[in-house]
C-alpha positions as CSV (number, residue, x, y, z in Angstrom):
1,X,0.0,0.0,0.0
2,X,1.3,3.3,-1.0
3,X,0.5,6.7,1.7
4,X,0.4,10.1,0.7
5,X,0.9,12.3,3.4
6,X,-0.5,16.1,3.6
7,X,-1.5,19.0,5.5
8,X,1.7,20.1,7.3
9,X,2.7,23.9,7.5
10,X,3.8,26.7,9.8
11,X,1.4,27.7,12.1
12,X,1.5,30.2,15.3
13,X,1.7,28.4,19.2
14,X,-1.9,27.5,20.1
15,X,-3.1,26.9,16.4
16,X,-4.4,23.9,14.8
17,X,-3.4,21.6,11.8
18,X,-4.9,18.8,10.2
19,X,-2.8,16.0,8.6
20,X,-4.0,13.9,6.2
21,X,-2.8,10.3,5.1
22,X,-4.7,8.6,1.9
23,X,-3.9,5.3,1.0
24,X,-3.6,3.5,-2.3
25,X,-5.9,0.1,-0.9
26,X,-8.6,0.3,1.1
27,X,-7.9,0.5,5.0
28,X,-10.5,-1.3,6.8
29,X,-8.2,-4.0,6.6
30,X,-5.2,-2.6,8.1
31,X,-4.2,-3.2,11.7
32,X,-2.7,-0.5,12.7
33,X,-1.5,3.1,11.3
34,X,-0.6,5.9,12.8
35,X,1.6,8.6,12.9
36,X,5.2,9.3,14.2
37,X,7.6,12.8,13.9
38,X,10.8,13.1,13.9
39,X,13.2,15.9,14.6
40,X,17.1,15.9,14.9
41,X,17.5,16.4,18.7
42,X,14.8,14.2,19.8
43,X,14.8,11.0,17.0
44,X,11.5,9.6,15.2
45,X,8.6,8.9,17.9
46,X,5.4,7.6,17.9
47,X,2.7,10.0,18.3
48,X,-0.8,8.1,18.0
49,X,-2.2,5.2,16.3
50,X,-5.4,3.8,15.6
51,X,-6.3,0.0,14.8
52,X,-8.4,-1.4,12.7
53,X,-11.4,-1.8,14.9
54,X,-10.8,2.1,16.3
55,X,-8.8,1.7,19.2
56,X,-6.8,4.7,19.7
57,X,-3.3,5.5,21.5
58,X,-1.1,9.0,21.7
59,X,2.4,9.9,23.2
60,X,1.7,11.4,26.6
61,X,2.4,14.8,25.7
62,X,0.2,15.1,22.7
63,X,-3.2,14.1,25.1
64,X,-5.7,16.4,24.8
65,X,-4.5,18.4,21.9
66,X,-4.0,15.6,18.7
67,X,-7.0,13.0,18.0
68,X,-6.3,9.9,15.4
69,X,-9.2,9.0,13.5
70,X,-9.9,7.6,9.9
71,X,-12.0,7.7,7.0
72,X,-12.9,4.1,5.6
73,X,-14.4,5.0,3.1
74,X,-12.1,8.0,1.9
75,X,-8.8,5.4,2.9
76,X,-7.6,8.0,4.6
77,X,-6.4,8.5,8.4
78,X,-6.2,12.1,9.8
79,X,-4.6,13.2,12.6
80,X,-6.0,16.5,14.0
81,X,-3.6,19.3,16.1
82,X,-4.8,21.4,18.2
83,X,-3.3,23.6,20.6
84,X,-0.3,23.4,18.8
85,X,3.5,24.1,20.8
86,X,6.6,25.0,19.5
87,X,8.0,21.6,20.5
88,X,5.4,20.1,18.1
89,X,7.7,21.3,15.5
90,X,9.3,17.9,13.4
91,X,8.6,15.9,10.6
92,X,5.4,13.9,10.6
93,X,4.6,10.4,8.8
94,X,2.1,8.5,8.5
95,X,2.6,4.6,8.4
96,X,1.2,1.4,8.5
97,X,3.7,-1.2,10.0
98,X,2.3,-4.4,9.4
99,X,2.6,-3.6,5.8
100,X,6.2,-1.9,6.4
101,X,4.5,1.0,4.6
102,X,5.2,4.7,5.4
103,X,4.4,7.8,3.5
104,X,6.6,10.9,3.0
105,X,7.0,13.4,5.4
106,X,5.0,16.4,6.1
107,X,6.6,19.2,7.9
108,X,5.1,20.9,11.1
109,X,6.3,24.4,12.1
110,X,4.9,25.6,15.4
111,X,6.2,29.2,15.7
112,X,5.2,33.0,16.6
């Protein structure tokens, strides 16, 4: 399965962002994606996934603000960013691991 990964962009401390992931197949079928973000001082990290039944999981400091959900029908997995910080800033990817899939990067800039 091929990703496409969009939506990224500078935006001010406290703004919002929503990232989009569209996949070549259909999803539904998937087990797990989600989204990571990587930056050169702190590495590639996970920041939320969602299986294929809806179950949902985020990096502790992300609760609250970012929400994973997806589109079956659209094959598409979002993650929406709220209350955005400055150490928000990295790259972001979308994924799907079971398949060893992962899209391009999108870049996040959180900054006044």
């Amino acid at each position: 399965v091929q990703l496409q990964a969009s939506g990224g962009g500078l935006v001010q401390p406290g703004g919002s962002l929503r990232l989009s992931c569209t996949a070549s197949e259909n999803i539904a079928g998937i087990n797990v994606m989600r989204w990571d973000r990587e930056t050169s001082g702190k590495g590639r990290e996970l920041v939320a996934f969602i299986t294929h039944d809806g179950v949902t999981h985020y990096l502790n400091s992300v609760k609250g603000r970012f929400t994973i959900f997806k589109d079956n029908a659209k094959s598409t997995v979002y993650l929406q960013m709220n209350s955005l910080k400055p150490e928000d800033t990295a790259i972001y990817y979308c994924g799907a691991p079971g398949l060893n899939s992962w899209g391009q990067g999108t870049q996040v800039t959180v900054s006044s």
